[in-house]
C-alpha positions in Angstrom: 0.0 0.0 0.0 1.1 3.4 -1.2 2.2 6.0 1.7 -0.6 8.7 3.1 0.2 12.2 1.7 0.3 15.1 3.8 -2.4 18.1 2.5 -0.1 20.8 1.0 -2.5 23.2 2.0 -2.6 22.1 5.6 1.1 22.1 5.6 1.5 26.3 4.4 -1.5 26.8 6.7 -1.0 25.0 10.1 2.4 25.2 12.2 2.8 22.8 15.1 3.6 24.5 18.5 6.2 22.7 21.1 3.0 21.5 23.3 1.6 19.7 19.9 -1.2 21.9 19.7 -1.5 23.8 16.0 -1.2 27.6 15.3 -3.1 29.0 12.5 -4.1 32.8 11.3 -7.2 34.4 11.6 -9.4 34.7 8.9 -10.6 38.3 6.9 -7.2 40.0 7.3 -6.9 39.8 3.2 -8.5 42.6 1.4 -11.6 44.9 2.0 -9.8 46.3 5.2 -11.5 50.3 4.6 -14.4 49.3 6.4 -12.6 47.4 9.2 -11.2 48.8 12.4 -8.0 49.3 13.4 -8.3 47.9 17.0 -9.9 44.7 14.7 -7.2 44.4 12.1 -5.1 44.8 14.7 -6.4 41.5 16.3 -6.7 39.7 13.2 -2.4 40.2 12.8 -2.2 38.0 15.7 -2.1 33.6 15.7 -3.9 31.6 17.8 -4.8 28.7 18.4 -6.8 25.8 16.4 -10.3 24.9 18.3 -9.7 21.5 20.1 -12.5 19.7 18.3 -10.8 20.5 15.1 -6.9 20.0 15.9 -7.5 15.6 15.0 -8.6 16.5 11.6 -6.1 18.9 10.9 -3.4 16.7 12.1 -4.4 13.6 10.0 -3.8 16.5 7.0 -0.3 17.5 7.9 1.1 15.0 10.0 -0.2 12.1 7.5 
């Protein structure tokens, strides 16, 4: 049987931090930023953490 391949997606996406738990970027920080805050773009510059209900799906993608 062929090996599993790791999502290239996942892989540019998703960092692994040194507890095993997976950094990611927040969302709507690309374009259309007139209408937006700066106290909310702000926030949006900053990583945190994937939600633990999602972090076994995302791992089979970049740690397959």
């Amino acid at each position: 049987m062929p090996k599993m391949k790791s999502n290239s997606g996942a892989k540019k996406r998703f960092s692994v931090t040194g507890t095993g738990r997976l950094k990611r970027k927040k969302a709507f920080h690309s374009h259309i930023l007139t209408k937006k805050s700066p106290k909310r773009k702000r926030n949006l510059r900053e990583t945190t953490l994937v939600d633990p209900a999602d972090e076994p799906r995302m791992k089979r993608l970049i740690l397959a």
